[in-house]
N, C-alpha and C positions, 0 to 999 in steps of 0.2 A: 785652642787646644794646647796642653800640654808639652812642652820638648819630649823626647822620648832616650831611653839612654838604648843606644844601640851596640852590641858585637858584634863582628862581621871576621866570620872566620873563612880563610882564603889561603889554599896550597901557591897560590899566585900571586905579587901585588907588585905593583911602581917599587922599582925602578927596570923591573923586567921586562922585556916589552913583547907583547902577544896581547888580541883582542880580551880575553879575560881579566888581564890585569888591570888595560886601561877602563875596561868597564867599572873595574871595582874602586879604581882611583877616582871617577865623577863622580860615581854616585856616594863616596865616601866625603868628600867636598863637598860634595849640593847638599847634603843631607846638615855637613855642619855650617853651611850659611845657612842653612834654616833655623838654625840654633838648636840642631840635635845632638848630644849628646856621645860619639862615634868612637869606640875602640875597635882596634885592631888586635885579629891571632893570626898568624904565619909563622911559614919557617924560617928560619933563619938563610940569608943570602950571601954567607961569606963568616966566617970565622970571627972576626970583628964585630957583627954586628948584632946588637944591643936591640934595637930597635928605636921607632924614634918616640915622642911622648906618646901615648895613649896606645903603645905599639907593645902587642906581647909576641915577641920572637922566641920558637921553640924550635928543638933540634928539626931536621929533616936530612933525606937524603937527594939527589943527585937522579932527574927522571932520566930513565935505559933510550941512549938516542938524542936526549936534549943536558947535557951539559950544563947549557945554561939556567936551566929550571930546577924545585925540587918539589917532591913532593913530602907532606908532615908526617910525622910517629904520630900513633896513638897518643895522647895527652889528656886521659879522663881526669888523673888525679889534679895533674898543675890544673885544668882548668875549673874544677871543682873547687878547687881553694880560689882561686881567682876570682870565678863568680859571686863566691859566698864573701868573697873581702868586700865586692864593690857588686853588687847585684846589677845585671841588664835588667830592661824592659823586655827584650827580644835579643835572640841570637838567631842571626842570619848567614848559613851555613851555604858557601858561594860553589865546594869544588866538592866533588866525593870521596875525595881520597879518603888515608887512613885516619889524617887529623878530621875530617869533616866528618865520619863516619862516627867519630871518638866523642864530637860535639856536639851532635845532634845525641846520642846518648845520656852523655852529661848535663847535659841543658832539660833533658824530658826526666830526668832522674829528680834532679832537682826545681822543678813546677816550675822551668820557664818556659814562655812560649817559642818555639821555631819556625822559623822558614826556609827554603832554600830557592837554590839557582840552579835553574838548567842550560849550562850555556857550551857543553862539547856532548859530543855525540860518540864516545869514549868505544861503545861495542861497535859502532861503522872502523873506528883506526885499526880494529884487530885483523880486520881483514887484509890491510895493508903491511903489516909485520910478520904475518905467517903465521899466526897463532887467530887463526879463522874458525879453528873450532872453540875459541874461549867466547864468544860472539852472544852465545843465549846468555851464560853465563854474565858476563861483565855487565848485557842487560837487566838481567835479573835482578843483579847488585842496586843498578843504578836505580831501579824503580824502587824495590825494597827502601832504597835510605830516604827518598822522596815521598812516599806514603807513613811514612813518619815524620813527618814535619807539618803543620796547618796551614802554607801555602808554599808551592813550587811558583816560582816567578819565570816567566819567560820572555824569550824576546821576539816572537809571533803570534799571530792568532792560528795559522800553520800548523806549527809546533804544538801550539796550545789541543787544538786538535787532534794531534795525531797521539800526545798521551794521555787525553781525555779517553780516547778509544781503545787505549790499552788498560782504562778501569784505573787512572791515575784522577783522585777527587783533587778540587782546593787548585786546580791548576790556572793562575793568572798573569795575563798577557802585561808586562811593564814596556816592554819597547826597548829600546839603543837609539840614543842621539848622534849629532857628528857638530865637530865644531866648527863653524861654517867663517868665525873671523879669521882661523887657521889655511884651513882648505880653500882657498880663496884662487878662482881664474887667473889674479892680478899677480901670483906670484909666479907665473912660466916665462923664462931664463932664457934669452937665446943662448948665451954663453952658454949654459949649463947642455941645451940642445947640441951645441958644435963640440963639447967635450963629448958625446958621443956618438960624434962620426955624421948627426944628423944633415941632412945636404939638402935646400930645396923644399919642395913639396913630397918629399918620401916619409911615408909613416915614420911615428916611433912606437912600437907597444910597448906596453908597462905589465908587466907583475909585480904586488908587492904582498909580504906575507911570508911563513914559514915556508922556507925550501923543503920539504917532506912529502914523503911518498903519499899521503894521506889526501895532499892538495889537488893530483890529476895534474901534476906538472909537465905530464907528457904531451898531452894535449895542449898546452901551451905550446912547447916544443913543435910537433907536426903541423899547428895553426900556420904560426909563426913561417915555418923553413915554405907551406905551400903559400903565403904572403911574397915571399924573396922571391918563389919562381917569376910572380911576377911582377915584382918592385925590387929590383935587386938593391936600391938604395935605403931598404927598409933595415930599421935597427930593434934590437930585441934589448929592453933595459929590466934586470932583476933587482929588488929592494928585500933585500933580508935575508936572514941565516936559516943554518938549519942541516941535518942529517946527509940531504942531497946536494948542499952546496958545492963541496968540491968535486961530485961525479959532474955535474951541471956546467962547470967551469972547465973542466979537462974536455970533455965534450966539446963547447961549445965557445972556443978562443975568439971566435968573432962577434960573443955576444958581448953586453957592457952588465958589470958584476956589482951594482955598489956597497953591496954590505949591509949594514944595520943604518939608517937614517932616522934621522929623531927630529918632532920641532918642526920648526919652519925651514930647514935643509928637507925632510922627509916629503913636506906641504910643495915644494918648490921640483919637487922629482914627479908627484902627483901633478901640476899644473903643465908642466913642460912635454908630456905623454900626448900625445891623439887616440890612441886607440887604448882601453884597460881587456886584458885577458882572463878573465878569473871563472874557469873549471872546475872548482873545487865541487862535488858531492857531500862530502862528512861536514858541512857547514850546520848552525843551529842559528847562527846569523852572520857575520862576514862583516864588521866593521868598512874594512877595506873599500867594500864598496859603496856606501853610503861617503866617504871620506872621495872616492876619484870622483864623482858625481858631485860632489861639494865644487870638487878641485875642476868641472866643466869639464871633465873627462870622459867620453861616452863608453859604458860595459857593455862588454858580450858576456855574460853567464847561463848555465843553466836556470831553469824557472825554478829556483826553490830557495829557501833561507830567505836572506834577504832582498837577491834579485827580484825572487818572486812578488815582494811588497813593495820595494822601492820603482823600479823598472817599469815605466809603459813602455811596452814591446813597438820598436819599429817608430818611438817618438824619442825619447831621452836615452835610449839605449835599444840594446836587444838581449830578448833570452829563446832561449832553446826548450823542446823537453828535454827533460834528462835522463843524460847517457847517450844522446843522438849524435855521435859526435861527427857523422859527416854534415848535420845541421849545423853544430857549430863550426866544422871548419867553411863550413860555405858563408856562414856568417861574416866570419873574420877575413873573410876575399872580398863579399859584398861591400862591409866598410872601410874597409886598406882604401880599396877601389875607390872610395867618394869624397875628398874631401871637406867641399863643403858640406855636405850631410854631417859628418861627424861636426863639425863647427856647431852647426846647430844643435844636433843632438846636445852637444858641450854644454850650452846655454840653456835648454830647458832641462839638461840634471842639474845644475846648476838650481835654476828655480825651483826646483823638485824639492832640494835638499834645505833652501831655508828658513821654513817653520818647521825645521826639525832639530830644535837645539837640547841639550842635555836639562832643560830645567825641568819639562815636561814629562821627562823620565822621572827627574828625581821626585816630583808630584806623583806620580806614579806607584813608584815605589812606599811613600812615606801612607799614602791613600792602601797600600795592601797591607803593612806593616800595621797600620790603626786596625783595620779589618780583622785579622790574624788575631790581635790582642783584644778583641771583642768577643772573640770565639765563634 
């Protein structure tokens, strides 16, 4: 078959780092060792920047809360002339913002095919900012721009489900890989362990991910402090930024704060944990947890997103319903408590996670992409 020329328009991309970006950086790779054809639209990350080859950077602003993120302007015109200079095959529209709302217009004005991604869960965060009554609404939006398009791609069958039943057609299940030569058991650090206080047989839990109210970081928090009542040599380690960070840090002087980790430092924070924390509700899939379960790290989550697919309960990890949070915190006592359990647990996520690499996705992907363009 054919190469295909691809556009993949994205309020998000590398070098930024949160699970949608990195999403859209594999599959933007895998696609071009296939020998397809891939440009990029985004906003612009900085004043400077131009973008790189195949890269159209267009203005954007600065998302309310995240600093480091932006989301695009409207751009029907520039991309109109863009398209019509160098024609797509398909334009695959990743985030809803205003720039994705712009190009899915532009792209069906001018007879190309579209697709999108569902990959946030945008009317769950409003609940968390105060603006709870914008919640149907933001929904609204989000379905609206997705029944415009001739496939929504997702990362469950969950998911896939649950906007099939909101009367959302074309809706197909693509998956999320995890790079398992990265995430690797092999990279847990004693060193790295005694730079944080770690002593002995006393847990370490890990969170890593956006510090923000959206993630149920509290719960994290109350697991965590009733683990100390009774492991007082237990350490609580945070990986990444975010809105809450510095409430998180004034708070909590005895936890360990590392910041932004990237690479194989990131891989090497993941391997050196026992225990992963991850609370989060507003998930559509959770990278994260596919990556600690690489790194032989056993999770407590709730049963939904990705725990729900990845996780055999009570073998490679454990989940919860959701919302049960005295389930989870008796969870998070049950495994403090065991250590050899968690060891093993470690070892079959471990085995869990490795026929789960990004190639399979991107077959995936190019398999809906062909479909899409058959009509």
């Amino acid at each position: 078959m054919r190469p295909l020329d691809i556009a993949f328009v994205s309020e998000t991309y590398p070098p930024e780092v949160n699970g949608v970006a990195m999403t859209v950086g594999r599959l933007v790779a895998g696609l071009r060792e296939l020998g397809h054809r891939v440009s990029v639209v985004r906003p612009r990350q900085g004043k400077s920047d131009a973008g790189a080859e195949d890269e159209l950077a267009l203005p954007g602003l600065p998302l309310p809360g995240y600093p480091g993120l932006r989301f695009g302007l409207p751009a029907g015109g520039r991309l109109a002339r863009q398209w019509r200079h160098r024609r797509p095959d398909l334009v695959h529209v990743v985030t809803e913002g205003p720039l994705g709302w712009s190009a899915v217009s532009t792209a069906r004005r001018l007879g190309i095919p579209v697709t999108s991604g569902f990959h946030t869960n945008f009317d769950r965060y409003s609940t968390h900012y105060g603006v709870g009554w914008m919640r149907p609404a933001v929904a609204a939006y989000l379905r609206a721009l997705h029944r415009r398009t001739r496939a929504t791609m997702v990362p469950t069958a969950a998911l896939a489900a649950d906007l099939a039943g909101e009367g959302l057609a074309g809706v197909r299940v693509v998956g999320r890989g995890v790079d398992t030569a990265l995430y690797d058991p092999a990279r847990r650090s004693a060193a790295l362990r005694a730079s944080w206080g770690a002593r002995g047989g006393a847990p370490v839990c890990l969170y890593v991910g956006r510090l923000a109210p959206e993630k149920n970081l509290a719960l994290v928090r109350r697991s965590f402090a009733a683990i100390r009542t009774r492991q007082p040599g237990a350490r609580m380690v945070w990986v990444g930024d975010g809105p809450s960070a510095r409430e998180l840090a004034d708070e909590h002087p005895d936890h360990h704060f590392a910041g932004l980790r990237l690479g194989e430092d990131l891989a090497a924070h993941y391997a050196s944990a026992d225990l992963f924390l991850f609370p989060s509700l507003t998930e559509t899939y959770g990278n994260v947890v596919a990556e600690a379960m690489a790194s032989g790290v056993p999770v407590l989550a709730y049963h939904s997103a990705a725990a729900a697919e990845l996780i055999s309960d009570g073998a490679d990890g454990r989940t919860v319903p959701p919302g049960d949070e005295k389930s989870y915190i008796d969870g998070a006592l049950a495994l403090a408590a065991a250590p050899e359990r968690l060891r093993e647990m470690g070892h079959l996520a471990r085995q869990a996670m490795l026929p789960r690499g990004w190639g399979r996705v991107v077959e995936s992907f190019e398999n809906v992409a062909r479909e899409a363009l058959a009509g």
